[in-house]
N, C-alpha and C positions, 0 to 999 in steps of 0.2 A: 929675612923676617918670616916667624913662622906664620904658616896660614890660619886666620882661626877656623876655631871649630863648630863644623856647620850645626845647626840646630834642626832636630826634626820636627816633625808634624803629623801625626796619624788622622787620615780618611778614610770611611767606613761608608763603603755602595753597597745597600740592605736592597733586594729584589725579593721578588715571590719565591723564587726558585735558589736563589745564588746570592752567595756574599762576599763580597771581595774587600782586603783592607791593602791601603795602600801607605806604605811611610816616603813622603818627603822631603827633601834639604831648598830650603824656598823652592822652585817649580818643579825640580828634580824628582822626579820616581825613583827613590832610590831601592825599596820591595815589594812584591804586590806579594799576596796569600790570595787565593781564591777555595771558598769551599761551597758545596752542592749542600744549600743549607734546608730547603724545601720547607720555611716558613709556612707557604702559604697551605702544602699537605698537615700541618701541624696545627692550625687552624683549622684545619677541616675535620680533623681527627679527633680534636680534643676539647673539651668544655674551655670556655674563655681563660679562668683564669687559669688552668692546668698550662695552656697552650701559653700565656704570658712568660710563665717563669722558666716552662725550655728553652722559651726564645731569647730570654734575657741571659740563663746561665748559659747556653749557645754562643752565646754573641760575647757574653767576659772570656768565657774558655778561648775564645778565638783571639780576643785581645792581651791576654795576659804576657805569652810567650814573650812577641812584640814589645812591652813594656821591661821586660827583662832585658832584652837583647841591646834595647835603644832608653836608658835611662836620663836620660834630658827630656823624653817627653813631657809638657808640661797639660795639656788639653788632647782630646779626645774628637772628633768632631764628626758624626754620622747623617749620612742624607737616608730617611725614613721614606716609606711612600704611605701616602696617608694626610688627613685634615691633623694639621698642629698647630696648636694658638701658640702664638709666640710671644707672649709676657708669660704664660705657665708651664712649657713647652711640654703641655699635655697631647696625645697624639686623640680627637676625638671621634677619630673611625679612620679605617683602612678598606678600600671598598678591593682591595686585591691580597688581603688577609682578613678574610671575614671573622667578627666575634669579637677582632679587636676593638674597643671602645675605652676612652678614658683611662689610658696608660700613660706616665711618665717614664718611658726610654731614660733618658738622661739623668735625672734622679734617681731612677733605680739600679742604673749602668756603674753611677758616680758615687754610691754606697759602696758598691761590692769591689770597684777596681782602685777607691781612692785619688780621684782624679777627678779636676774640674771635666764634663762632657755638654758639649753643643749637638742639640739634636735638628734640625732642616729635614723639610721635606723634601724627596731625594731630587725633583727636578729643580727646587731651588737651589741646593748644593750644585747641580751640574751645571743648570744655569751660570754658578759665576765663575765654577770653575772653566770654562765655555772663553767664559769673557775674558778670563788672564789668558788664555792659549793663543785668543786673538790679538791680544796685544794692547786688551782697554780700551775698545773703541768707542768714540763719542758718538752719539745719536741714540743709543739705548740699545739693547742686544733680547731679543726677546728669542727665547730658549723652545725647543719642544722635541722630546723625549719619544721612542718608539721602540716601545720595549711591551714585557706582559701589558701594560696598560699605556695611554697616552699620557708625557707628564710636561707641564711648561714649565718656565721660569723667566721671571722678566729684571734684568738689568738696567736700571736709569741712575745718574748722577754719582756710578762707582757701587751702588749695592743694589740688593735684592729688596724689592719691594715684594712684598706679601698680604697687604691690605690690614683694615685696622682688627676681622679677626684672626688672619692668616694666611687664609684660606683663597685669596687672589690665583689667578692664572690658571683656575684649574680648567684647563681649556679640553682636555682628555673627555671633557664631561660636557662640551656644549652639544645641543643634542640637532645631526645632519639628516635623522632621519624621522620625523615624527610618527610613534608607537613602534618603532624599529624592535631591536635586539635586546633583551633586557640587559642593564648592566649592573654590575657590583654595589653603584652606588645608589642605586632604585628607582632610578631612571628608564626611557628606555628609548634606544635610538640614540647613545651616546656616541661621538667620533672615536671614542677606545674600542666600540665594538667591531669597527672596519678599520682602523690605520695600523691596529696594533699586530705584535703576533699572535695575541686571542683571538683577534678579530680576523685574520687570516685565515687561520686553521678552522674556524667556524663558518666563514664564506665557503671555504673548499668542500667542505663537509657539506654543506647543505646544496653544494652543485653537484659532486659526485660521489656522495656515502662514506669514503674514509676521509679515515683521521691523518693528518698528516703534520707534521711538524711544519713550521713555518719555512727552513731551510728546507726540507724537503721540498716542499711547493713551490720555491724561489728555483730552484734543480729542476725541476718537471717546466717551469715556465720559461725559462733557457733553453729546454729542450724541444719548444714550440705547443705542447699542451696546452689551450686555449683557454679551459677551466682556469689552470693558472694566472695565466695571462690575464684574465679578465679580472682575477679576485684579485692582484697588486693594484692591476690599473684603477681601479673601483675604489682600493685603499689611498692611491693617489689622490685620488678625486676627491676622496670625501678630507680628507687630511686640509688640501688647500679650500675645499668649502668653509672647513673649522678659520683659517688661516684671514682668510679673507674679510670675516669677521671681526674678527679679535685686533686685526692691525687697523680697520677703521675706527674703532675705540682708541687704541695706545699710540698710532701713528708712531712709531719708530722706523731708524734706517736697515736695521738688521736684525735676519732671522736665521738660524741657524741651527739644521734638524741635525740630531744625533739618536744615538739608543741602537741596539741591535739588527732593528729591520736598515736600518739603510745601507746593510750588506747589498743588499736587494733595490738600493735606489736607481739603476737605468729601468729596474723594470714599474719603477712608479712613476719617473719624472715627465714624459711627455703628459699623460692623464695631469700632474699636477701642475705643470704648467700653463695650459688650456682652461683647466676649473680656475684658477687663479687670475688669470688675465683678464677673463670674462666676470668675476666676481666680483675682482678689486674696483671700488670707485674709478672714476677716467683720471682722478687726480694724483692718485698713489702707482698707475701704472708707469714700470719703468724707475722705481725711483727706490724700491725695495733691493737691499741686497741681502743673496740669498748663499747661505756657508751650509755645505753639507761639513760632518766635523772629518776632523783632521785628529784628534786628540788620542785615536789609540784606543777610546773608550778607558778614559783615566777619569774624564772630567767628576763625577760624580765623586768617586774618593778625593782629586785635588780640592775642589770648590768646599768639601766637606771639612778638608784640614786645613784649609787659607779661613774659612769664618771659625774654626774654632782659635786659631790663632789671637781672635780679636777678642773672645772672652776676657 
C-alpha cells in the first residue's frame, strides 16, 4: 500500500535581527531557510511606514520560493514579536522594532502571497510549539523565551491563551527593577533589560566599557572573568524574580525556558535557582517542573505552522 502524501505546514520565527522559515510534515522539520534579516536596524533606519513595506516585501520574497518548491501548502503561520490583538490580528506596537504601530502582517502578507496567513506573537507561537515537543503535557506549560528581548507564552487546556486583548504573558515587561534600564516598551526596570541578550550586553558594558556580544561574554565567563560571571548570574536572578511571580498568579506545573541565551544556562542556573526558591510561596516549592528546551530552537517556526494549520 502506497504511503500517503504527507502534507506540509510553513512556520515563520520573525526576531529583531533574524528570520528563520521552517516547512513541516506533522512534527517533522522537513527545511529550515534562515536569513540575517535585521528588521529591527530597518526600523531604525526608516520612517514607519517606509520601514513596514521592506519588511513585508522581505518576508513574501523569503516565502515565495518555499510555496513553489511545496505546493500543498495551504496556510502560512508567523510568530511576530510585538502586542497583537487577536480578533484583528493587528500587531499594536513592537517595543523590539520600533515605529512599528498598527500594522496587519497577516492581511498584508495574504494579499501579496495568496494564501490564508496566521500571525502570533512569536513567544506564543513558541510557547505551543514547546508544548507539542513535550508531548502535551497536562498541568499547563508556561513558556519564556530569552532571545533580543524576554518573551512568554502560556499553554492551559491544549492552547494558548493570550488574554481578551492579546496581549497576556507579556512577562519580558514585568518590571524587577524599579526606575531600572529604560526599555523598548516605555517602561523602565523591565526583566528584558537583565535576562535578555540586550540586557547582557548592556550589564557588561556598564561594568567594563565594551561592547560585547552576548556569546562573547558567555566565552569570557567560562574563562573565569568575574564581570562575566556576575552579569549572567544577575540575569539568573532577575529572570526567576520575573518567574516567581507570574507562577503565583497561573499556578501551573511546568515551565520551560528556551530562546538563545540558554546556550549559557550552567552560567545562570545556580543564581536562578536560589532567587526562585526563596521567592516562590512555601506552597509552590518543589512542585514546579522546570524543562530548559530540548527542541533545536525549532519551536517558534513549529508552534507557528501547528496554529496556522487550524485556520
Amino acid at each position: 500500500m502506497d504511503k500517503p502524501t504527507p502534507v506540509h505546514h510553513l512556520g515563520l520565527d520573525v526576531g529583531g535581527t533574524n528570520l528563520r522559515l521552517g516547512v513541516f510534515a506533522d512534527l517533522s522539520l522537513v527545511e529550515e531557510i534562515r536569513f540575517q534579516a535585521n528588521y529591527s536596524a530597518i526600523c531604525k533606519q526608516y520612517p514607519p511606514a517606509e520601514a513596514w513595506q521592506r519588511i513585508l516585501l522581505a518576508t513574501a520574497d523569503a516565502i515565495r520560493p518555499l510555496l513553489i518548491k511545496y505546493p500543498d501548502l495551504q496556510a502560512i503561520g508567523i510568530g511576530f514579536p510585538g502586542f497583537i490583538d487577536p480578533n484583528t490580528g493587528i500587531l499594536a506596537q513592537s517595543p523590539n522594532l520600533p515605529g512599528l504601530q498598527d500594522v496587519n502582517l497577516g492581511q498584508d502578507l495574504s494579499a501579496l502571497l495568496g494564501l490564508k496567513v496566521r500571525v502570533e506573537n512569536d513567544a506564543n507561537a513558541a510557547a505551543y510549539g514547546e508544548f507539542y515537543q513535550l508531548g502535551q503535557p497536562t498541568g499547563g506549560l508556561l513558556y519564556v523565551g530569552l532571545g533580543t528581548g524576554v518573551g512568554a507564552g502560556l499553554v492551559v487546556n491544549g492552547g494558548v491563551w493570550v488574554g481578551h486583548h492579546g496581549y497576556a504573558l507579556e512577562a519580558g515587561h514585568i518590571i524587577v527593577v524599579p526606575e531600572g534600564r529604560l526599555c523598548g516598551c516605555g517602561n523602565r526596570g523591565c526583566v528584558e533589560q537583565y535576562a535578555s541578550a540586550t540586557g547582557i550586553i548592556e550589564a557588561y558594558l556598564e561594568q567594563t566599557g565594551q561592547r560585547l556580544t552576548a556569546h562573547a561574554i558567555a566565552q569570557l565567563a567560562e574563562a573565569g572573568d568575574s564581570h562575566a560571571q556576575a552579569v549572567y548570574a544577575d540575569a539568573g536572578s532577575k529572570l526567576a524574580q520575573m518567574l516567581a511571580s507570574v507562577l503565583k498568579v497561573i499556578d501551573v506545573e511546568n515551565v520551560l525556558v528556551g530562546g538563545g541565551v540558554v546556550a549559557a544556562w550552567p552560567l545562570m542556573s545556580a543564581a536562578f535557582e536560589q532567587r526562585l526558591a526563596h521567592d516562590l510561596i512555601p506552597v509552590l516549592r518543589g512542585k514546579i517542573q522546570l524543562h530548559i528546551t530540548r527542541s533545536g530552537d525549532i519551536a517558534g517556526m513549529l508552534g507557528a505552522a501547528l496554529l496556522a494549520s487550524k485556520v
